[in-house]
PAZAKE-364882 format. One record per residue (C-alpha): residue number from 1; chain; z, y, x. Coordinates in steps of 0.001 Angstrom, whole numbers. Each point is the difference from the previous one (the first is absolute). Example, Ala and Ser with C-alpha at 12.3 -4.5 7.8 and 13.67 -1.06 7.14 Angstrom:
(rec 1, 'A', (7800, -4500, 12300)) (rec 2, 'A', (-660, 3440, 1370)) 
***
This chain:
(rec 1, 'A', (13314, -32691, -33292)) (rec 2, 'A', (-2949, -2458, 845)) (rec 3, 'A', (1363, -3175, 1022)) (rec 4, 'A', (-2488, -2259, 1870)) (rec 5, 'A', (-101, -3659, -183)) (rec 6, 'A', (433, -2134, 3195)) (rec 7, 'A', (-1286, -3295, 1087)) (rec 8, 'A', (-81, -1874, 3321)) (rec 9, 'A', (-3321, -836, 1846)) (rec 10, 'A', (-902, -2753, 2174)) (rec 11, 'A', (-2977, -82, 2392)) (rec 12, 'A', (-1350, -2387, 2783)) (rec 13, 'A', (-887, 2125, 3198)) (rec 14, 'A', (-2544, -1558, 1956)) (rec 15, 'A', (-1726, 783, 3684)) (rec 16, 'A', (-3546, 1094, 86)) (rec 17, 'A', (-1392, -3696, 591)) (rec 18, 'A', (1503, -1175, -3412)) (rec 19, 'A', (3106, -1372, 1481)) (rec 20, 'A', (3727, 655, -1668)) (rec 21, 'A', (1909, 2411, 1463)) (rec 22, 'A', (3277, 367, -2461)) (rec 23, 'A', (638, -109, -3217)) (rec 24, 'A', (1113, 3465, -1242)) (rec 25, 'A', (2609, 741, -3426)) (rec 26, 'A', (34, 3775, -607)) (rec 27, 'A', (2596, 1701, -2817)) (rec 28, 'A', (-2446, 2308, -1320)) (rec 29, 'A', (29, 3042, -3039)) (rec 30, 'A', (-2900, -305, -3252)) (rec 31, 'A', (-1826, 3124, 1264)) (rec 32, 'A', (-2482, -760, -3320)) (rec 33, 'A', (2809, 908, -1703)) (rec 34, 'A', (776, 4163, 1846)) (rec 35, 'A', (-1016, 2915, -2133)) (rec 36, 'A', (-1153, 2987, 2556)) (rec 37, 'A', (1639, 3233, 97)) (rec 38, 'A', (3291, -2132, -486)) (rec 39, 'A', (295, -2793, 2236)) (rec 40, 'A', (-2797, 827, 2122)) (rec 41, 'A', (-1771, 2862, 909)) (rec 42, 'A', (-2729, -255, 3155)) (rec 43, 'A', (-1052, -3315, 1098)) (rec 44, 'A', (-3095, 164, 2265)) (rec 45, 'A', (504, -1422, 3771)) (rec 46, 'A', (-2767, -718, 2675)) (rec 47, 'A', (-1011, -2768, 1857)) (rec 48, 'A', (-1640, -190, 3646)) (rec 49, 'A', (-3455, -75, -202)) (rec 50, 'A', (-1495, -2921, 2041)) (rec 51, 'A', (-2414, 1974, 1303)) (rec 52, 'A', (3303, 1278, 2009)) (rec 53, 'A', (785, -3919, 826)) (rec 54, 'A', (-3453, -343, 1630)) (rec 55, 'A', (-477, 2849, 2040)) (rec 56, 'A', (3526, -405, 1688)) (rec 57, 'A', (-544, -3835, 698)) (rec 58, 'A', (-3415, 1189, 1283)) (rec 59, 'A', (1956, 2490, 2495)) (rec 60, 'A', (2563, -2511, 478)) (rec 61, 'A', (-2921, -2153, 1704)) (rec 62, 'A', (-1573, 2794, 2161)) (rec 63, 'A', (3647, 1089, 1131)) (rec 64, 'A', (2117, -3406, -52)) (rec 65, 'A', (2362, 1473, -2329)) (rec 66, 'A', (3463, -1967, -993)) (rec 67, 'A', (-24, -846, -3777)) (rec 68, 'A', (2846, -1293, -2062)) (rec 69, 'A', (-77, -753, -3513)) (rec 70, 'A', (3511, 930, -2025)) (rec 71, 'A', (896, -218, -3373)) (rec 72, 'A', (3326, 1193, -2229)) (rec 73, 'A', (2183, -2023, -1957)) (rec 74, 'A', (852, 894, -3388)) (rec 75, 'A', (-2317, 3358, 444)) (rec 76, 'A', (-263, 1778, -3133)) (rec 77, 'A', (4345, -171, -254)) (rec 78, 'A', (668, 2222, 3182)) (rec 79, 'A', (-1126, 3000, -1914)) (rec 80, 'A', (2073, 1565, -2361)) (rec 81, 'A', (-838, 1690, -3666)) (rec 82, 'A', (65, 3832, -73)) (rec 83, 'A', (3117, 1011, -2339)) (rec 84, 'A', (-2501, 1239, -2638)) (rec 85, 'A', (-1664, -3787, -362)) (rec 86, 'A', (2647, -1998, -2002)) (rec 87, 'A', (-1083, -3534, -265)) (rec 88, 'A', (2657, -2458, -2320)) (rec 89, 'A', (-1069, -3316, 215)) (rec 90, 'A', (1957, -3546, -1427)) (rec 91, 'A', (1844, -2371, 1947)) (rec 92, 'A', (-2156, -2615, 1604)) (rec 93, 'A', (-367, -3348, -1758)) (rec 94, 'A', (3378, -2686, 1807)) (rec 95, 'A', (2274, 3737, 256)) (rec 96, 'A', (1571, 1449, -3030)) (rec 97, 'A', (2992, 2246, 96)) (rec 98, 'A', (1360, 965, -3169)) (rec 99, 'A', (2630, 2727, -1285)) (rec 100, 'A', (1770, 850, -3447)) (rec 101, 'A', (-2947, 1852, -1318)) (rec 102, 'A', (-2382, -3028, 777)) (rec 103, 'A', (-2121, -1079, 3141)) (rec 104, 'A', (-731, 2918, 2702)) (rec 105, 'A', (-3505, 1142, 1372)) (rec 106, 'A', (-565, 1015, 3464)) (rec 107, 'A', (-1148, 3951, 1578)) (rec 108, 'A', (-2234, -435, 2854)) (rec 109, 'A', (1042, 1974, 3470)) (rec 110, 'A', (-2917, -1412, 1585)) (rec 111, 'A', (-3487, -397, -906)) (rec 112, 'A', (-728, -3792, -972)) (rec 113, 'A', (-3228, -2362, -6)) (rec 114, 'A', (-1655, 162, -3680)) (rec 115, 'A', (923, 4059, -363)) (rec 116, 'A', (-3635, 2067, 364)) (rec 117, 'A', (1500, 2597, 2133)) (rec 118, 'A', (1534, -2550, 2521)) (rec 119, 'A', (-3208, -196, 2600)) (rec 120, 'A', (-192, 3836, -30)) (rec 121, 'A', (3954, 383, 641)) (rec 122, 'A', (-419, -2768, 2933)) (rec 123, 'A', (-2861, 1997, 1741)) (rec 124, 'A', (2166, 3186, -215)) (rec 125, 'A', (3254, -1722, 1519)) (rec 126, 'A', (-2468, -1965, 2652)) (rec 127, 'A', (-2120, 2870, 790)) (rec 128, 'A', (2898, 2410, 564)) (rec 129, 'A', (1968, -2138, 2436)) (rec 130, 'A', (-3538, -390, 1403)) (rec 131, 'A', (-592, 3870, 757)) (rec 132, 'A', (3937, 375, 912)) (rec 133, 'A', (-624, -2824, 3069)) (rec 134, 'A', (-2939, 2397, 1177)) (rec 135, 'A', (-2943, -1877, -1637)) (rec 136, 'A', (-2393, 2545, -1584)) (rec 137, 'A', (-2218, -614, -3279)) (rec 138, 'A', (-3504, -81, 399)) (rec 139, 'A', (-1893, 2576, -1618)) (rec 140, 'A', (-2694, -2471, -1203)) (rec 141, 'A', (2375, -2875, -765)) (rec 142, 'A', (2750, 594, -1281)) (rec 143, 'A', (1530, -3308, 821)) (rec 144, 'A', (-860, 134, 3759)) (rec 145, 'A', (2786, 1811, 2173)) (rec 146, 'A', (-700, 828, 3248)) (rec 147, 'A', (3278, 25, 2887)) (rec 148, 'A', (-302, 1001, 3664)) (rec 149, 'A', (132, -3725, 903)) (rec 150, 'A', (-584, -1881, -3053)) (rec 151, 'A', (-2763, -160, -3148)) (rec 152, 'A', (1130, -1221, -3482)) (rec 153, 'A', (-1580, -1364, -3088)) (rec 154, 'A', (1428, -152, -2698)) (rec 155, 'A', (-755, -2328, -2873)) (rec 156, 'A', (2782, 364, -2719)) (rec 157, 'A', (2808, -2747, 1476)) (rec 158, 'A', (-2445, -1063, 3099)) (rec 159, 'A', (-694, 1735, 3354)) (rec 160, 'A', (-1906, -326, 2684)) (rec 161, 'A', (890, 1613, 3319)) (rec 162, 'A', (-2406, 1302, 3303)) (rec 163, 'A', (1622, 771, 3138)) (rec 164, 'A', (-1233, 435, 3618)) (rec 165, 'A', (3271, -2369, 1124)) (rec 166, 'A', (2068, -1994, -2200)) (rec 167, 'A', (3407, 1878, 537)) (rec 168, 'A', (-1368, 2478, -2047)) (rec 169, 'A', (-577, -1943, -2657)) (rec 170, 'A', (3308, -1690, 201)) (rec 171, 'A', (1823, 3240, 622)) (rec 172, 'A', (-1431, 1754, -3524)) (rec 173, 'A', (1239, -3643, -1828)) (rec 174, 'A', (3187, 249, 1474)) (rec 175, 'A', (643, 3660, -1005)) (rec 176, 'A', (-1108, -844, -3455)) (rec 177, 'A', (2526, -2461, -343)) (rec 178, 'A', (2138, 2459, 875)) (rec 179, 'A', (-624, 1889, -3261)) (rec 180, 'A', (373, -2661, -1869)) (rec 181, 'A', (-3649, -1363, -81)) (rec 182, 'A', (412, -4004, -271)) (rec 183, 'A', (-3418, 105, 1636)) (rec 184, 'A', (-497, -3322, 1564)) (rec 185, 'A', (-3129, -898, 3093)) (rec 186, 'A', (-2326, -2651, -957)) (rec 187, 'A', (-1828, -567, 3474)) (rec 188, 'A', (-2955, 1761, 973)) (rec 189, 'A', (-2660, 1130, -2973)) (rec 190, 'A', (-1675, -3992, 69)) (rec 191, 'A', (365, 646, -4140)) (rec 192, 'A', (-9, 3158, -2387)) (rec 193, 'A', (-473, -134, -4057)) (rec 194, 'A', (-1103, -3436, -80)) (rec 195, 'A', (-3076, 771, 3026)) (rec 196, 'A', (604, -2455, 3315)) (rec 197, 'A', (-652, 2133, 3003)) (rec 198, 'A', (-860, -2221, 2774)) (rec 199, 'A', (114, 1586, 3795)) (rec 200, 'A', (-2634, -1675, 2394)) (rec 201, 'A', (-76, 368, 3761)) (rec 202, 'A', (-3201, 1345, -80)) (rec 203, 'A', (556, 3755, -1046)) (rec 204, 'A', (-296, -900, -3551)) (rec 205, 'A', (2155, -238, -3754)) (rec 206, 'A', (-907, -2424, -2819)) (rec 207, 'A', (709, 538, -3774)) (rec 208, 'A', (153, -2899, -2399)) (rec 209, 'A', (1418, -1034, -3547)) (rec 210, 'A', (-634, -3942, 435)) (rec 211, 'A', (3331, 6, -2442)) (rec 212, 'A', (-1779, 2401, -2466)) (rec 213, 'A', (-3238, -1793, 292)) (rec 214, 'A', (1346, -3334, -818)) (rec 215, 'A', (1855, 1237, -3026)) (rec 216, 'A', (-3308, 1388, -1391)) (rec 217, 'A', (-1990, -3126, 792)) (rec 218, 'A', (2457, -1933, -2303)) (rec 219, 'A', (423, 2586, -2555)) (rec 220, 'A', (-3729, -208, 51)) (rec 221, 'A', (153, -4177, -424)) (rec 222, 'A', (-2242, -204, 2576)) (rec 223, 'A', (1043, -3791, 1416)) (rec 224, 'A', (-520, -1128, 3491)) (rec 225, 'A', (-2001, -3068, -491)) (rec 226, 'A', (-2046, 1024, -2500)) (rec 227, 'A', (-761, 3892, 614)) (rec 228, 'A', (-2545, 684, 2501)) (rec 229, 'A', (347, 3585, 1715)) (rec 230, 'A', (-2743, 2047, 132)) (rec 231, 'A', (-1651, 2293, 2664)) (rec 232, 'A', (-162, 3622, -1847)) (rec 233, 'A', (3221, 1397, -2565)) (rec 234, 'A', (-3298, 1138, -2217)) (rec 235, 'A', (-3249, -526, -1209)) (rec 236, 'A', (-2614, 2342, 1111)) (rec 237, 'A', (-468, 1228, -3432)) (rec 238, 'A', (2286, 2915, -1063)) (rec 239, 'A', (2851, -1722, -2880)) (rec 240, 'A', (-1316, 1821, -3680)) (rec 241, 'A', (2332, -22, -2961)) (rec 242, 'A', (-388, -3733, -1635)) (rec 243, 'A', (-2521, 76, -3633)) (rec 244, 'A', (1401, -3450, -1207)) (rec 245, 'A', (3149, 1515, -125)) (rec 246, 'A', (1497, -3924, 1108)) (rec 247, 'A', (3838, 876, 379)) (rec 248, 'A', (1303, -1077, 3543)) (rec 249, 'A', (2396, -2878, 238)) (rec 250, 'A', (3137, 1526, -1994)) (rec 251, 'A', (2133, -2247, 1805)) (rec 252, 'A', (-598, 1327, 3893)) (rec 253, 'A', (1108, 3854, 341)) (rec 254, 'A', (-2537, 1783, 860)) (rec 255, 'A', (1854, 3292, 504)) (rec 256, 'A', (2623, -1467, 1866)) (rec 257, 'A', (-2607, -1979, 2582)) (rec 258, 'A', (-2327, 3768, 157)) (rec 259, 'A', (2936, 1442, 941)) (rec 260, 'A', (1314, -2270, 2951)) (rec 261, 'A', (-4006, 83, 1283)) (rec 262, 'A', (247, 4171, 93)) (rec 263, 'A', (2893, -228, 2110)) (rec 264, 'A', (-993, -2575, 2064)) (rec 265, 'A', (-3613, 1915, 637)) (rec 266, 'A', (1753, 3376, 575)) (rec 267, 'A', (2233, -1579, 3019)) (rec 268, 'A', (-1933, -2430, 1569)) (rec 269, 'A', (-3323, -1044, -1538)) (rec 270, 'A', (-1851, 2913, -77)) (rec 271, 'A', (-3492, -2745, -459)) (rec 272, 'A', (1064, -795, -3236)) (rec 273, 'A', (524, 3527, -1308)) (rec 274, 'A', (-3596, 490, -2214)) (rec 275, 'A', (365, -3488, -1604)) (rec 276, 'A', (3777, 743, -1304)) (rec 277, 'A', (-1003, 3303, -925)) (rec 278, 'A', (-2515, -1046, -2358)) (rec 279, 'A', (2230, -2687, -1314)) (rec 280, 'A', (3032, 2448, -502)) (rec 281, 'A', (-2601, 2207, -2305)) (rec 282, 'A', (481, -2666, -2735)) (rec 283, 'A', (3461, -755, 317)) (rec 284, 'A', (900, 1318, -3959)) (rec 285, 'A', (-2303, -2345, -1318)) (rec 286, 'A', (-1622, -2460, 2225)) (rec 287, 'A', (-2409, -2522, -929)) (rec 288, 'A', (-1019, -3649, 1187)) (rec 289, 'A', (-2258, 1719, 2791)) (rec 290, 'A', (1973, 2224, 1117)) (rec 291, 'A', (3060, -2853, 321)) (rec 292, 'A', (-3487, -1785, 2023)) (rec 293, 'A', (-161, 2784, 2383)) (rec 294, 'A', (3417, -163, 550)) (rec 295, 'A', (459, -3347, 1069)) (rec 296, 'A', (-3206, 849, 2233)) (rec 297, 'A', (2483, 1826, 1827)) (rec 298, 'A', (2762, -2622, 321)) (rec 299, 'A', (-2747, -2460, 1261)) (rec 300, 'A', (-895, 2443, 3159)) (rec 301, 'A', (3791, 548, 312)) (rec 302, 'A', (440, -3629, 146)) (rec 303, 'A', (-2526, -628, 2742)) (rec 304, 'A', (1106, 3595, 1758)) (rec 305, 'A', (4107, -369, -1006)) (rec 306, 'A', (704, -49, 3960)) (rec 307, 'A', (-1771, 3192, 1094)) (rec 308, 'A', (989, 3410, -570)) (rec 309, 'A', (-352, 3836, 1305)) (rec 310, 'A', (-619, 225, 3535)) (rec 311, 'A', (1283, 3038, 1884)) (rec 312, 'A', (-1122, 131, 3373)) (rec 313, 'A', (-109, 3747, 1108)) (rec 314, 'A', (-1775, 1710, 2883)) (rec 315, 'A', (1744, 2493, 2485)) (rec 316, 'A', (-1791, 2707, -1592)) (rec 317, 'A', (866, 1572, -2564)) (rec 318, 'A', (-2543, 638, -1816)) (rec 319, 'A', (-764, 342, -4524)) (rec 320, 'A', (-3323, -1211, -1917)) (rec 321, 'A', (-446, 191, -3293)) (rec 322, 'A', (-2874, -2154, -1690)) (rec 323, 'A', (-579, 858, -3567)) (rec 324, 'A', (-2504, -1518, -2221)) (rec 325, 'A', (-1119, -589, -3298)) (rec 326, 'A', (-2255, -2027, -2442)) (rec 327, 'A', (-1833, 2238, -2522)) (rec 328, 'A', (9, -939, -3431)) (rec 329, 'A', (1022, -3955, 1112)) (rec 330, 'A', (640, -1104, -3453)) (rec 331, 'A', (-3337, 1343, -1519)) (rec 332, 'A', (-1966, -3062, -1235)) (rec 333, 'A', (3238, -2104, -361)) (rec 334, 'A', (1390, 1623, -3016)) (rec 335, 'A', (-761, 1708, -3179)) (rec 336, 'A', (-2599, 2779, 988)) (rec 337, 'A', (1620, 2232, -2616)) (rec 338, 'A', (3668, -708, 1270)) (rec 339, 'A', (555, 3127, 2795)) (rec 340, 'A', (2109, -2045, 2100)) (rec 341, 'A', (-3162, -1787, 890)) (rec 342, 'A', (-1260, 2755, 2124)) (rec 343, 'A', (3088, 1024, 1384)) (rec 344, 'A', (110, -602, 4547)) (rec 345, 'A', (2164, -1504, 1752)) (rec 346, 'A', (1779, 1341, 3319)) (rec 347, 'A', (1276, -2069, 3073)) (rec 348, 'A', (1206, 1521, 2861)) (rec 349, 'A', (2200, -954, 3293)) (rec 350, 'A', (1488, 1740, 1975)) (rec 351, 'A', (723, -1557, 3808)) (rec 352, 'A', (2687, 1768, 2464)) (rec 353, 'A', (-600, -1137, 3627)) (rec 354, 'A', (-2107, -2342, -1366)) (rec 355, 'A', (2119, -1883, -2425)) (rec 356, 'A', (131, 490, -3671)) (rec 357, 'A', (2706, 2106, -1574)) (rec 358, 'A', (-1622, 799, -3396)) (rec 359, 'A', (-2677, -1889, -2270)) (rec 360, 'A', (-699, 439, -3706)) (rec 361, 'A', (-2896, -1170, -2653)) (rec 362, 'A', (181, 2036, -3121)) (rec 363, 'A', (-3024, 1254, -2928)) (rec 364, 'A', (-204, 3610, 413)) (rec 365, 'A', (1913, 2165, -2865)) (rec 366, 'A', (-3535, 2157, -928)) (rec 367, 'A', (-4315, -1799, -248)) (rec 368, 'A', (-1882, 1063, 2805)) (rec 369, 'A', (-3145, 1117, -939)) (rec 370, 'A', (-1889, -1238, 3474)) (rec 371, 'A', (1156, -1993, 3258)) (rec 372, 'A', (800, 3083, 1776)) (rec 373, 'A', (2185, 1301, -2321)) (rec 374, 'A', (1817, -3488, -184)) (rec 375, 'A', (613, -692, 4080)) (rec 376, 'A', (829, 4492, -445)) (rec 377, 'A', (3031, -716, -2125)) (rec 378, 'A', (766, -3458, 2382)) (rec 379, 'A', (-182, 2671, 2233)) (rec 380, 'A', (2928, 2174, -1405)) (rec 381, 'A', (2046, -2253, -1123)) (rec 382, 'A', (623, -1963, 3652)) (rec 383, 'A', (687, 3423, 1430)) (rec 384, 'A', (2380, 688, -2773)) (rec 385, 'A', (2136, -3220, 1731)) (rec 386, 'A', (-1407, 974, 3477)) (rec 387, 'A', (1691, 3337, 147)) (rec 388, 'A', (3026, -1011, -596)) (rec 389, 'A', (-82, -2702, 2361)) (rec 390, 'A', (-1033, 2254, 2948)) (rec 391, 'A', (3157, 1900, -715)) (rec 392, 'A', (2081, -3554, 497)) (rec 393, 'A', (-1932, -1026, 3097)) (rec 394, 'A', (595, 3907, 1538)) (rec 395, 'A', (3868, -154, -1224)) (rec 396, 'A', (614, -3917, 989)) (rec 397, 'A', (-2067, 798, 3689)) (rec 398, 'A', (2345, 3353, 627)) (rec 399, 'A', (2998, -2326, -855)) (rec 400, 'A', (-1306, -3001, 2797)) (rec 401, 'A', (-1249, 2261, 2569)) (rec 402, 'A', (-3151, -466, -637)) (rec 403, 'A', (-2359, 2871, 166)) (rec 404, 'A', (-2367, 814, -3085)) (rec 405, 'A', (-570, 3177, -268)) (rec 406, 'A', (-3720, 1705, 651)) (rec 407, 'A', (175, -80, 3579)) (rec 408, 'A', (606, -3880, 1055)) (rec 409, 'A', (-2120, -2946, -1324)) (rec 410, 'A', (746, -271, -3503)) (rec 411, 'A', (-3324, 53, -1689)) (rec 412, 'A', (-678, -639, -3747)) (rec 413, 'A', (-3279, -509, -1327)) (rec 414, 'A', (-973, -868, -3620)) (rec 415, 'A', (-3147, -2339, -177)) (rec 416, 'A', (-2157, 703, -3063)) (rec 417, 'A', (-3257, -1881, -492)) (rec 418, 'A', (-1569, 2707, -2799)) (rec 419, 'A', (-1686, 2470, 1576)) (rec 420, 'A', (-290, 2551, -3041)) (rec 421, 'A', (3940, -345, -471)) (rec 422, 'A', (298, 569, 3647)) (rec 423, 'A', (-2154, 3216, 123)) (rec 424, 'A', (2179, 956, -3422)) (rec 425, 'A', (3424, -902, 1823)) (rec 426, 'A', (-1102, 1940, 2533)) (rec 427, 'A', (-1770, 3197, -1864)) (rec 428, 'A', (2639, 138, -3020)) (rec 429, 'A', (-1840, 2326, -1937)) (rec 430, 'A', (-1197, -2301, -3133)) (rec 431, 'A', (722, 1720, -3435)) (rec 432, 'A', (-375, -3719, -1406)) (rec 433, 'A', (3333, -1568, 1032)) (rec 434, 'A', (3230, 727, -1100)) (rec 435, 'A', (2803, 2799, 2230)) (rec 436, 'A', (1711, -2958, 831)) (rec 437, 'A', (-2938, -1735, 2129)) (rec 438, 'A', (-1029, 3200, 1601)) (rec 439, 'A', (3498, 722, 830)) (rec 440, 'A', (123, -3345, 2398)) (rec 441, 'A', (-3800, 791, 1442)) (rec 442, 'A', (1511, 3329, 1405)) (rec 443, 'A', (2793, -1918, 1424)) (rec 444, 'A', (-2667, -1705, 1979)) (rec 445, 'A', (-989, 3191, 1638)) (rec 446, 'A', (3656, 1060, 466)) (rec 447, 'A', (1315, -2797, 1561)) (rec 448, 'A', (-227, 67, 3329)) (rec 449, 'A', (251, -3084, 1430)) (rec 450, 'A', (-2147, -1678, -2718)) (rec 451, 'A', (-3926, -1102, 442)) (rec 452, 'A', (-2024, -1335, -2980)) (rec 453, 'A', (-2758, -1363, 1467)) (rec 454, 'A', (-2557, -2419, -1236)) (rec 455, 'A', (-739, -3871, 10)) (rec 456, 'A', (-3752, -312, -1490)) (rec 457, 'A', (-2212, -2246, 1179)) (rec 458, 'A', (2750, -2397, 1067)) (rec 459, 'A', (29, -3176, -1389)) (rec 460, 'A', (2115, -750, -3424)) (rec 461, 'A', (2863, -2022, 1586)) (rec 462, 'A', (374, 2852, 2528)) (rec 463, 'A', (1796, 2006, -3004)) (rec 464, 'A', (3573, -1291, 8)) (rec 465, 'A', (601, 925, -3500)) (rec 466, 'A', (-2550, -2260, -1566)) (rec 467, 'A', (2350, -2510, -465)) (rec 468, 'A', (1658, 2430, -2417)) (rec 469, 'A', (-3125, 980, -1928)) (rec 470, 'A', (-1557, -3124, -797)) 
***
C-alpha cells in the first residue's frame, strides 16, 4: 500500500488587472509521491483552445450574444475515484485521529487537488453531466459543447457561457446545480484566465493583461523613473547565440519572466510574439544579451502596458491566412558552420471576419535550401492550423445560425507573396518536398471554398504576417 504524504496550500487569487481577489487554502495529496499502475493509471485531460475563446466572442459581436462567465468551487472533489484507483493518503497537518494500533491514514472516495489523475476525473464527471443536459462535444474541441440554446467552454474549473437570451444561460446553471454542480455565475465574460475582456459600444472586444504586464515589468526591475520605454520589443537584427558567453543576471529568473511573456503574447499581444520567441530560444542558458533583449521587451511593454488585442469583426464572415517567412535570417549572425544559422523562420496569422484568431513565430524544423522552399513549408504549416480552424468556424456557424457552407458568403483565401511556392501549392507535383507538404498542397485543390491567390508586387507592410517574420 502506497501511502501519500499531504500538505496544505495557500494561494492569493487575483483579477486580471493585478488586484486581490481571495486568498485560497486547499487540503491537497503529494502526487510526486504516486507510483502508476497503482495509484494512478491515465492522467491526460484537455483544455479549450483559445482559438475557441476568440472565434465565439467574435460571433458574440456580429450576433449580440449573452455571455456569462462561471466557475466551480472545490472542482477537482466532485468527481469520484474509480474502485480500481486506491489512493491512502495521511491525515492533514492540525487533524490526527489515532487508534490502538497507532495513528490512522485516510482512502480517498473522491479525487483530490495534488493527485495526477484528478483533472482527467473532473473533465469526465463535468463533461458527462454536460452531454446528459443536451450539450454536445465538439468534434474539433473537445472542451466546447454545443446545446440547442446555449455554447460552453470549458477550461478545467472555469466556464464561459453563449446564449441568444440569458434564460438560457441561467436555466443550464440552475439544472447543474441540480446535480450537484456548486457552479457559481461571475457576471458576464469581462475576465477569463487572467485576460480582461472589455465590451465597447462600438461593435468591438478588447483583450489586455495590464496585471500580467506589470508583474513582468517589475520582475524585469525595470523602475518608473529611471527606465525609459522604447518604441520596438526588438532590434532589427535577428538575436544570435551570445560568443562571450557573459552569464545573465543569476538573480532575475529568466525562465520564469520567458514564460509569463509567451502567455501574455499568445492571448493578447500578438506584436510582441517574434521578440519573445527569440528570447525563449535561450532560456536553458541565457547570457547577458539575451537578459538585454529581454528587458528590450519590458521597456515597449512599459510604454504599450495599456493596449492590447483588438477584436473588431466585420459582418462577413470571411478567413485569410497570411503566411510568411525569412530565409536563412540568422545567416551572417552566427557561426557559419553552426546549421541552426541557416535554418527560416515562419510567421503566419490567421484573421476570421477580420480579427485575429491565430498568430505564431517559430524557426522551421528542416534548412531550406532557397526562398521558395522556405515561404513553401510557411506555406504548409499555416494550413496545417488553418484546416482545422475551418472545421470550428463551419461547426461554431451551424451552431449560431449562421450560414457557412459553399453556397453563402463565407470565403477563405490564403495570401502568399512567393510566387514559385504558389505555383508549387497549387501544382503539387514536386518530388523535392516531403509526403507531408504535398499532402496539404492537394488540400488546396480539394477544398472547396478555399482560394490561394497571390500578393506580389504589393508593398511589404501589405503582408500582415511580417510582423511575425522579422
Amino acid at each position: 500500500m502506497n501511502v501519500l504524504p499531504s500538505t496544505w496550500a495557500f494561494k492569493c487569487k487575483r483579477y486580471p488587472d493585478g488586484r486581490i481577489k481571495k486568498f485560497k487554502a486547499r487540503f491537497c495529496a503529494r502526487g510526486d509521491r504516486q507510483v502508476e499502475g497503482v495509484d494512478y493509471f491515465e492522467t491526460w485531460s484537455p483544455v479549450a483552445q483559445w482559438v475557441t475563446v476568440r472565434l465565439l466572442m467574435i460571433l458574440s459581436v456580429i450576433l449580440r450574444l449573452k455571455t456569462a462567465q462561471a466557475d466551480i468551487t472545490a472542482a477537482f472533489v466532485h468527481a469520484e475515484l474509480p474502485p480500481e484507483e486506491q489512493v491512502f493518503i495521511h491525515q492533514p497537518r492540525g487533524f490526527k485521529v489515532h487508534c490502538d494500533e497507532g495513528e490512522l491514514v485516510l482512502r480517498l472516495k473522491r479525487s483530490l487537488y495534488g493527485l495526477k489523475q484528478s483533472p482527467r476525473h473532473f473533465y469526465q464527471y463535468l463533461s458527462s453531466n454536460l452531454e446528459e443536459l443536451g450539450q454536445v462535444k465538439s468534434n474539433f474541441d473537445p472542451c466546447l459543447f454545443i446545446g440547442t440554446h446555449v455554447i460552453v467552454v470549458v477550461y478545467v474549473d472555469d466556464c464561459l457561457l453563449y446564449a441568444k437570451e440569458d434564460k438560457y444561460i441561467e436555466d443550464l446553471l440552475v439544472k447543474l446545480r441540480e446535480r450537484k454542480v456548486q457552479i457559481n455565475r461571475e457576471g458576464s465574460a469581462e475576465g477569463f484566465l487572467g485576460v480582461d475582456v472589455s465590451y465597447s459600444t462600438t461593435d468591438s472586444i478588447t483583450l489586455t493583461q495590464e496585471g500580467l504586464t506589470k508583474r513582468i515589468i517589475d520582475a524585469l526591475g525595470l523602475d518608473g523613473s529611471y527606465s525609459r520605454s522604447t518604441d520596438t520589443p526588438a532590434e532589427a537584427a535577428p538575436l544570435p547565440k551570445d560568443a562571450s558567453r557573459t552569464p545573465a543576471d543569476p538573480l532575475v529568473n529568466y525562465a520564469s519572466i520567458v514564460g509569463m511573456l509567451l502567455y501574455l503574447s499568445g492571448h493578447s499581444r500578438p506584436d510582441i510574439a517574434f521578440a519573445v520567441h527569440q528570447c525563449a530560444r535561450y532560456t536553458f542558458k541565457p547570457t547577458s544579451r539575451h537578459f538585454t533583449a529581454l528587458k528590450r521587451i519590458g521597456r515597449y511593454l512599459k510604454g504599450t502596458a495599456d493596449k492590447g488585442l483588438i477584436l473588431r469583426p466585420s459582418k462577413h464572415l470571411h478567413v485569410d491566412c497570411f503566411p510568411d517567412a525569412d530565409f536563412a535570417g540568422l545567416y551572417n549572425h552566427e557561426d557559419s558552420q553552426d546549421p541552426h544559422c541557416v535554418r527560416s523562420r515562419t510567421g503566419y496569422v490567421i484573421l476570421v471576419a477580420g480579427c485575429p484568431v491565430l498568430w505564431k513565430s517559430k524557426l522551421q524544423t528542416e534548412i531550406a535550401l532557397s526562398t521558395m522552399e522556405a515561404e513553401y513549408v510557411a506555406l504548409s504549416q499555416a494550413c496545417k492550423d488553418l484546416f482545422p480552424l475551418l472545421d470550428m468556424v463551419k461547426e461554431l456557424g451551424h451552431a449560431v445560425g449562421v450560414p457557412v457552407d459553399k453556397h453563402t458568403n463565407m470565403h477563405v483565401q490564403v495570401h502568399e507573396d512567393n510566387v514559385g511556392a504558389l505555383t508549387l501549392g497549387h501544382r503539387c507535383n514536386s518530388k523535392s518536398f516531403p509526403p507531408p507538404r504535398i499532402v496539404f498542397s492537394s488540400q488546396f485543390q480539394s477544398a472547396v471554398v478555399l482560394r490561394v491567390q497571390s500578393v506580389s508586387g504589393s508593398p511589404p507592410c501589405s503582408q500582415s504576417a511580417v510582423v511575425f517574420r522579422v
